[in-house]
C-alpha positions as CSV (number, residue, x, y, z in Angstrom):
1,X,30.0,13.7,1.9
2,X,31.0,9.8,1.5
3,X,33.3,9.1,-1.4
4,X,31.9,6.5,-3.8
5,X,33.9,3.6,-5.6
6,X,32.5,2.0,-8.3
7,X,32.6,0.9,-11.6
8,X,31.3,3.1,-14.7
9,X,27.8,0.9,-15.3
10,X,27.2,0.5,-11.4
11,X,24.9,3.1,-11.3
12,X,22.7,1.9,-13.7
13,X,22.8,-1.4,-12.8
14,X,21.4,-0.7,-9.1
15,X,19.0,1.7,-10.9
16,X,17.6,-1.4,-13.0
17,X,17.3,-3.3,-9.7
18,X,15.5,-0.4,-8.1
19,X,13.4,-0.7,-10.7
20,X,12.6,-4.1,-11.0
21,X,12.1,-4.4,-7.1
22,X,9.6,-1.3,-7.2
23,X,7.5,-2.5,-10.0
24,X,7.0,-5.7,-7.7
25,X,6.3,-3.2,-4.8
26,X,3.8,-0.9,-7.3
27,X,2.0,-4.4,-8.4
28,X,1.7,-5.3,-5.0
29,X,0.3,-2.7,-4.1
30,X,-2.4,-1.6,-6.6
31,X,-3.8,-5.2,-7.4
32,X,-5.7,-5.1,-4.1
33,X,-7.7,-1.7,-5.5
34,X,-9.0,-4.1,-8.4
35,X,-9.2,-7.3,-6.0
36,X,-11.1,-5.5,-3.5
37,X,-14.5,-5.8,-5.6
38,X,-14.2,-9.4,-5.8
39,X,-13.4,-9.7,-1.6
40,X,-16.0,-7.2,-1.1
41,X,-18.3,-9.9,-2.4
42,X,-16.7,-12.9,-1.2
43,X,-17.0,-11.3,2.3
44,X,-20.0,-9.4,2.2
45,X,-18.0,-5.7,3.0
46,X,-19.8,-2.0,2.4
47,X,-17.7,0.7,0.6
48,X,-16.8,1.9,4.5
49,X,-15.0,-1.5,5.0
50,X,-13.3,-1.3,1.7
51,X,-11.9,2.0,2.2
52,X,-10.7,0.9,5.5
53,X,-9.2,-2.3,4.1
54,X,-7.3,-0.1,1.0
55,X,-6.4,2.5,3.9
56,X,-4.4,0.2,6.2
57,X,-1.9,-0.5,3.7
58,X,-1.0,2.9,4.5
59,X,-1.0,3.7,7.9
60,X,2.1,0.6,8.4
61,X,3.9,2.3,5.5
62,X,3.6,5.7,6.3
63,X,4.8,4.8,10.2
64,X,7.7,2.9,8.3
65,X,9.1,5.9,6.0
66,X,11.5,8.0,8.7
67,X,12.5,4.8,10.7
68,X,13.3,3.3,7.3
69,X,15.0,6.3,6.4
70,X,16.7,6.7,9.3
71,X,18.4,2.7,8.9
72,X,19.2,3.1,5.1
73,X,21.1,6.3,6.3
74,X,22.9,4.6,9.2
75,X,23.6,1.2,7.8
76,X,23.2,1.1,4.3
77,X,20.6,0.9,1.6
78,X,21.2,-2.7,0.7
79,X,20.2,-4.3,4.3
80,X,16.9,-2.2,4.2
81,X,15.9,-2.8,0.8
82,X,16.2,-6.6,1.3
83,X,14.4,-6.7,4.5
84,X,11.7,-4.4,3.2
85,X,11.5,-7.1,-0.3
86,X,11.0,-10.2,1.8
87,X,8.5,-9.2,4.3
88,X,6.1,-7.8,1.9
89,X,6.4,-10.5,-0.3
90,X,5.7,-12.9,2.6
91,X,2.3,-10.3,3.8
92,X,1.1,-10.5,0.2
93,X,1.2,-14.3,0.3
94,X,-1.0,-14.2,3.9
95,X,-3.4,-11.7,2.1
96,X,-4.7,-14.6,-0.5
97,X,-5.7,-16.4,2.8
98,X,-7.6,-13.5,4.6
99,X,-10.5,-15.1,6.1
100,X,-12.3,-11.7,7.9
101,X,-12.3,-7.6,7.3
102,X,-10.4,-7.5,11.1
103,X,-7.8,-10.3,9.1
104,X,-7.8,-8.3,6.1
105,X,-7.2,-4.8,7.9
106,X,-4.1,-6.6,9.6
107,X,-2.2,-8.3,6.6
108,X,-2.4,-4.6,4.7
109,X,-1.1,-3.0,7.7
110,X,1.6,-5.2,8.4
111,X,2.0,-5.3,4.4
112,X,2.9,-1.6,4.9
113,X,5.1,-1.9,7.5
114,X,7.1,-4.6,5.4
115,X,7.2,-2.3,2.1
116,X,7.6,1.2,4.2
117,X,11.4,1.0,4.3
118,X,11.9,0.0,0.0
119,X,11.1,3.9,-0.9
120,X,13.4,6.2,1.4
121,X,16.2,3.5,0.6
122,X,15.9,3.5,-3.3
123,X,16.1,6.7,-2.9
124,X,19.4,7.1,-0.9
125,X,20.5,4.2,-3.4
126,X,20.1,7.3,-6.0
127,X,21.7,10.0,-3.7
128,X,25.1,7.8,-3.2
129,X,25.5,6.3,-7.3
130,X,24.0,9.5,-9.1
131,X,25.4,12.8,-9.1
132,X,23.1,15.7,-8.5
133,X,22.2,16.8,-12.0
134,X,21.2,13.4,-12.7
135,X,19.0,12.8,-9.7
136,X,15.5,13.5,-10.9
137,X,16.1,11.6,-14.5
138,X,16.8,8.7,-11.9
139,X,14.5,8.9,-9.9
140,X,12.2,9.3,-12.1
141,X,12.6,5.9,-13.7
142,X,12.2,4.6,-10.2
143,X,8.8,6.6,-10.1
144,X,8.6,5.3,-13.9
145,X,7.5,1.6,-12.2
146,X,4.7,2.9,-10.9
147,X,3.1,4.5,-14.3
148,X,3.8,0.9,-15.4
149,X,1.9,-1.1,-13.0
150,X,-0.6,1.3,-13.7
151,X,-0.7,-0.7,-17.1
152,X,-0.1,-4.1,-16.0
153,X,-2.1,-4.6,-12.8
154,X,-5.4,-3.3,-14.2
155,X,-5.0,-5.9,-17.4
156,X,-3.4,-8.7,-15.2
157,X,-6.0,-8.3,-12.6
158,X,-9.4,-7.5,-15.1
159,X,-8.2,-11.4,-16.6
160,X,-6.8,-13.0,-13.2
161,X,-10.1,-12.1,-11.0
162,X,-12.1,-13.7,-13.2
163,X,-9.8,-17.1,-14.2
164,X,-8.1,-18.0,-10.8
165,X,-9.8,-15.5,-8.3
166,X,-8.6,-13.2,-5.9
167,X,-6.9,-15.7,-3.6
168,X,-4.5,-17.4,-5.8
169,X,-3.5,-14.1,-7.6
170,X,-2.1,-12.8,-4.1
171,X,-0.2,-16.2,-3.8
172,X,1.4,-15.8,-6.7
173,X,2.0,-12.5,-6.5
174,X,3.7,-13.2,-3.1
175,X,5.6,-16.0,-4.7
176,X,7.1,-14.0,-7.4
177,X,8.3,-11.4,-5.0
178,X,10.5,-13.9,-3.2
179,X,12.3,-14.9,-5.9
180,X,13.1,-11.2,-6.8
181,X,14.4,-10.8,-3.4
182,X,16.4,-13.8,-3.7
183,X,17.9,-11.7,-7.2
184,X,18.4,-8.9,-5.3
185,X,20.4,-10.9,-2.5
186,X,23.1,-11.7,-5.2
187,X,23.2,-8.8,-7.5
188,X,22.3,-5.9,-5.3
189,X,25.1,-4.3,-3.7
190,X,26.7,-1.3,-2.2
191,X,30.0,1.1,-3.3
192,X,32.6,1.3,-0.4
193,X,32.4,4.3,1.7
194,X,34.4,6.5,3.4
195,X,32.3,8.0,6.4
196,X,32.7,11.4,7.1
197,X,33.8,11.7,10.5
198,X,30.8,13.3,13.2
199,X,32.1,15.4,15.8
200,X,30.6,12.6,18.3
201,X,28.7,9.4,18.5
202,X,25.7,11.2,19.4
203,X,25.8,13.6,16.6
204,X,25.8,10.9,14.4
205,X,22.8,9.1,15.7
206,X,20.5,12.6,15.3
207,X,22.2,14.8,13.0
208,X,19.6,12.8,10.1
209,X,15.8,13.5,11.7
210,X,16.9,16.7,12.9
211,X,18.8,18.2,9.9
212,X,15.4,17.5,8.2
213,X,12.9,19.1,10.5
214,X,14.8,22.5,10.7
215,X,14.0,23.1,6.8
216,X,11.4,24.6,5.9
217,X,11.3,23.7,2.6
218,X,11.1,20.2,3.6
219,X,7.7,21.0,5.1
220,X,6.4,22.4,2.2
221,X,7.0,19.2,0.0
222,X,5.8,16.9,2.9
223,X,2.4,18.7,2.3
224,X,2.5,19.0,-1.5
225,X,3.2,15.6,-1.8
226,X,0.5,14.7,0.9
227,X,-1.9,16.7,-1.4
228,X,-0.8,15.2,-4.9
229,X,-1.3,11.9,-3.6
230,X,-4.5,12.4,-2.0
231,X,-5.6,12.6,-5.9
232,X,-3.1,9.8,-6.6
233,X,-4.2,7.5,-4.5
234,X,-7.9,8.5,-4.2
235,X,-8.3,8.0,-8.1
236,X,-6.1,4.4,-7.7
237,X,-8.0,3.3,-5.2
238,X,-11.7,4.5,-6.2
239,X,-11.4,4.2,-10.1
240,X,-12.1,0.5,-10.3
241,X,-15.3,0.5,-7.8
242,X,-16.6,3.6,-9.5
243,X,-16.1,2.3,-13.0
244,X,-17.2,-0.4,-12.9
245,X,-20.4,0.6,-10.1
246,X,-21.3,4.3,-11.3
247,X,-19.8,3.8,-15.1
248,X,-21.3,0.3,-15.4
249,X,-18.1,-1.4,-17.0
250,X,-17.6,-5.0,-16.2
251,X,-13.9,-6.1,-14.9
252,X,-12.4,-6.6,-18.1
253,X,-13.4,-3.3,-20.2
254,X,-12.6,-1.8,-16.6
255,X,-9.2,-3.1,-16.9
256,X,-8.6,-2.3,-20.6
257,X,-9.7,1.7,-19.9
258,X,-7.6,1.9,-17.1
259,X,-4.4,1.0,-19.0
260,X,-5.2,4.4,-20.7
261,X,-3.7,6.7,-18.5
262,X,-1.1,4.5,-17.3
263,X,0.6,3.7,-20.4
264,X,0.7,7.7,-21.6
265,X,1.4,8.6,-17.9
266,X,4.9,6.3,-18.3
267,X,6.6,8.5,-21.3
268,X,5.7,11.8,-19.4
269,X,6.5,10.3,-15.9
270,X,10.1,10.0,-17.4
271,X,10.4,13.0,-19.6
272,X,9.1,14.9,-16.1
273,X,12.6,13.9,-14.7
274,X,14.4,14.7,-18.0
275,X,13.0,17.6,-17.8
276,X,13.3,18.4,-14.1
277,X,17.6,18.0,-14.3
278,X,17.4,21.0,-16.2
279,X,14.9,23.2,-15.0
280,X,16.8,26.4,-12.8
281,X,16.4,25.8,-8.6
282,X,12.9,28.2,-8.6
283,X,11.6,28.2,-11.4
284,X,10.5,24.1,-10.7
285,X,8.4,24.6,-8.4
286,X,6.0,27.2,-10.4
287,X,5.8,25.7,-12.8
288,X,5.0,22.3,-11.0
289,X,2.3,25.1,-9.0
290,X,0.6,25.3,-12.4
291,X,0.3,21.9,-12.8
292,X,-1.1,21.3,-10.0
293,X,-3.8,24.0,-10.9
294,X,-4.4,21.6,-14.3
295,X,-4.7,18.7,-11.9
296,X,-7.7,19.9,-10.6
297,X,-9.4,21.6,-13.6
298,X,-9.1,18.1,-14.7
299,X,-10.8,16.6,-12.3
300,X,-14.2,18.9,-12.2
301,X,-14.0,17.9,-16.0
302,X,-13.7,13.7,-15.2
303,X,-16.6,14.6,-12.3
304,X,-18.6,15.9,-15.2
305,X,-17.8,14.4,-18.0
306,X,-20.8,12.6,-20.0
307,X,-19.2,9.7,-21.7
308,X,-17.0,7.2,-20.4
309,X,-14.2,8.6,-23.7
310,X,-14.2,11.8,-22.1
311,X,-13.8,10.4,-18.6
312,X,-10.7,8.6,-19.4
313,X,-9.5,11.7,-21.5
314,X,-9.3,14.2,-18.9
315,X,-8.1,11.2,-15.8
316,X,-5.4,10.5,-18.9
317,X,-4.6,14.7,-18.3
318,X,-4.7,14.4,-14.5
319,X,-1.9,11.7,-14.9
320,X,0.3,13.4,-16.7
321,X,0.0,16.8,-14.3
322,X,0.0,14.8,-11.2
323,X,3.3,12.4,-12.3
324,X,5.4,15.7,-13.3
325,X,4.6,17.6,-9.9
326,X,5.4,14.2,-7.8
327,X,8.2,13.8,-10.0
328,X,9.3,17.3,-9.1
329,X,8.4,17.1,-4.9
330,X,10.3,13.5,-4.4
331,X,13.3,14.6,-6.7
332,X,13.8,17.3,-5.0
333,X,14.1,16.4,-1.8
334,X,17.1,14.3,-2.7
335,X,18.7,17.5,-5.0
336,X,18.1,20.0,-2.0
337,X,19.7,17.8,1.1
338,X,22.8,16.3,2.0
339,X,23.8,13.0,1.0
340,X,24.0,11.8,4.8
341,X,20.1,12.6,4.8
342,X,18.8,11.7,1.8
343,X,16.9,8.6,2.7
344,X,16.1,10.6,6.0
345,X,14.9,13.2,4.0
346,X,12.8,11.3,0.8
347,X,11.6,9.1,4.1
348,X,9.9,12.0,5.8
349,X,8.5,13.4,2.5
350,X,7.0,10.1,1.3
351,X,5.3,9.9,4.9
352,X,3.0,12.7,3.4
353,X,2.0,10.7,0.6
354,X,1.4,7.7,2.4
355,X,-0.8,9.2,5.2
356,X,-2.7,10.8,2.3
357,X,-2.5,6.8,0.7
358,X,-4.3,5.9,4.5
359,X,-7.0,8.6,4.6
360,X,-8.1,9.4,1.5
361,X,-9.3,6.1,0.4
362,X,-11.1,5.7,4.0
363,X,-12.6,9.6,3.5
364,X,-13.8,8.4,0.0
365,X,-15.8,5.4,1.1
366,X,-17.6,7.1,4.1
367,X,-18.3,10.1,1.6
368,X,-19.8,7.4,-1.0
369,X,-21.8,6.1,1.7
370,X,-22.8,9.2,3.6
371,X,-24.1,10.3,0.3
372,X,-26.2,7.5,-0.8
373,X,-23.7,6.0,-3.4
374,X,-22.7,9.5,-5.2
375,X,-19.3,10.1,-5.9
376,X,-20.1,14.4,-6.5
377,X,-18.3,15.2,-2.8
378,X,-15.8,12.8,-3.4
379,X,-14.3,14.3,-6.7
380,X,-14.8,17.7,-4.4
381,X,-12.5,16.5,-1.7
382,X,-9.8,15.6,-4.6
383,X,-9.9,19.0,-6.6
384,X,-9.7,20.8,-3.4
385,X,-6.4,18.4,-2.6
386,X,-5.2,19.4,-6.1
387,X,-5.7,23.6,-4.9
388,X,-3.5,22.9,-1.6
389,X,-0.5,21.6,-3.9
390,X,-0.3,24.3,-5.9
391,X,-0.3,26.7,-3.5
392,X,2.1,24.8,-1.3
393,X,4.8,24.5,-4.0
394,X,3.8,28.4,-4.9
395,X,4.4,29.8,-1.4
396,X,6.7,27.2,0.1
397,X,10.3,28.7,1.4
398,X,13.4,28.0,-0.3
399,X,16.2,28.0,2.1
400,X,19.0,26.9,-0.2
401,X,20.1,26.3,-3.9
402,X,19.8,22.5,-4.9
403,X,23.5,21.2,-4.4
404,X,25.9,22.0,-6.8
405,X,26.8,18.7,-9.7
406,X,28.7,16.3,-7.9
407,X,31.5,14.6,-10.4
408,X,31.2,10.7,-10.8
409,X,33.9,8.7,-9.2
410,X,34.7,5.5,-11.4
């Protein structure tokens, strides 16, 4: 394992700029689920088109996870993470000047492309500054951004949409995120390291993808964390449309509601890693099962629910299950592998959750469709998601303890 030199407070400052350049990454992201009712218009799309256009996103960052992982391993975290900043910055600014669906589908792939590496980097960023016991309390304030945006975007977007419209917004958006990376240029940087030694160049160059697809265990959380963020990203993506379509909300109230879940799902996203750090190697991931099992209980309730108060109540309860199990998957995979793999490692994981980012929103909108406008198969699809993460974390094989505390070098 690489020795680290650094100074006492680096590790919290590169966790604040992990942060910081995430939340950019989360906003990014999510405004296009609230935008997309407002292009929909502007460009006369079905719900099939709209799922397509929230599923391309996807598909470019889930293809970008390993290879991403793979550089951040190889050269570094900081290269990646500034690479990854500025393209998607520059995509999100292109997207405000989509002229077609074909343009549209496009810009969000390459968008993912441009983002895919951030992730699996951030999270080697965590594996070389944190010691192990302090991995999922990191990375969990990394995951933190997310539960944020979940507050911001929906009130930023509900008011924006309506004020400056849908093209502007991206331009900003895509303006802000370039001077962010120019921040990160000066500020983010990475400890000296002293290489372990590889018995041979060729060694080196495959001892990352391999070391990760000979654990099992690493399989199990790639499908967990598909299946968590198949309701993740299904709800994300859907909740706007069906709010404001089926629930008969306009943008605003739309907006307001939404910041519900978020804002609750930020204390527990946090305490989740708090918690997580001190949980015994085992006993995690039953109790992570069980939440999973809520997950979905929670969902045939928000499928069935009569008001639009009890709606938000139980969505508010599938944040909170869903943000401790992800917390849980993502963490760890960091906790459970080798430094040298980490990024390698979180990469291949996240790739679940992406593909589930590209496919479920795409499955939701032909379901809608196919169905005459009825969302009743859709929330099916999701609770049955909810089942296969439990029972993957349940049954998955554990091959090895998480890796003993690691003592900080200052």
């Amino acid at each position: 394992m690489s020795k680290v030199i650094h100074s006492k407070h680096f590790k919290h400052i590169i966790l604040a700029l992990l942060f910081l350049g995430w939340c950019l990454g989360n906003l990014d992201r999510f405004v296009i689920n609230y935008a997309v009712v407002s292009i929909s218009e502007d460009l006369g799309l079905s719900a099939s088109s709209q799922g397509i256009i929230l599923s391309s996103f996807f598909l470019g960052y889930a293809i970008m996870q390993i290879p991403g992982g793979a550089l951040a391993d190889r050269f570094g975290y900081r290269k990646v993470i500034l690479f990854s900043l500025f393209s998607w910055s520059v995509f999100t600014m292109i997207t405000g000047s989509a002229w077609s669906l074909i343009s549209l589908v496009l810009v969000r792939f390459l968008f993912g492309l441009g983002e895919g590496g951030f992730f699996p980097s951030g999270s080697k960023a965590i594996a070389v500054n944190f010691p192990v016991n302090q991995r999922s309390s990191a990375m969990s304030v990394m995951l933190a951004s997310g539960a944020i945006m979940g507050v911001v975007t929906p009130l930023v977007s509900g008011f924006a949409l309506e004020s400056i419209g849908w093209r502007s917004l991206f331009h900003i958006f895509g303006i802000i995120g370039i001077v962010i990376t120019i921040l990160m240029f000066f500020f983010l940087k990475e400890p000296a390291r002293t290489p372990v030694p590889s018995a041979s160049p060729e060694a080196r160059k495959n001892v990352s993808l391999k070391t990760v697809l000979r654990n099992p265990m690493i399989w199990g959380l790639f499908l967990s964390y598909f299946s968590i963020y198949a309701v993740n990203w299904g709800l994300s993506s859907w909740m706007p449309t069906y709010m404001v379509n089926v629930r008969g909300l306009n943008l605003k109230e739309m907006g307001m509601l939404s910041a519900i879940p978020a804002i609750i799902g930020i204390v527990t996203m946090l305490l989740g890693g708090y918690v997580m750090d001190r949980i015994p190697a085992g006993k995690d991931r039953k109790i992570s099962a069980a939440f999973g099992l809520i997950v979905a209980v929670a969902l045939y309730l928000m499928s069935t629910a009569e008001s639009i108060a009890l709606f938000i109540t139980y969505e508010t309860v599938v944040r909170i299950a869903a943000g401790f199990v992800s917390t849980l998957i993502i963490s760890k995979s960091v906790k459970s592998m080798p430094e040298t793999v980490a990024a390698t490692a979180s990469g291949f994981v996240n790739t679940g959750a992406q593909l589930a980012g590209f496919l479920t929103p795409m499955l939701i909108g032909f379901l809608v469709d196919a169905s005459g406008g009825s969302y009743t198969t859709a929330f099916t699809m999701l609770i049955a998601f909810a089942v296969i993460c439990s029972a993957s974390l349940l049954f998955s094989r554990r091959t090895q303890p998480d890796l003993p505390a690691e003592p900080q070098t200052t």
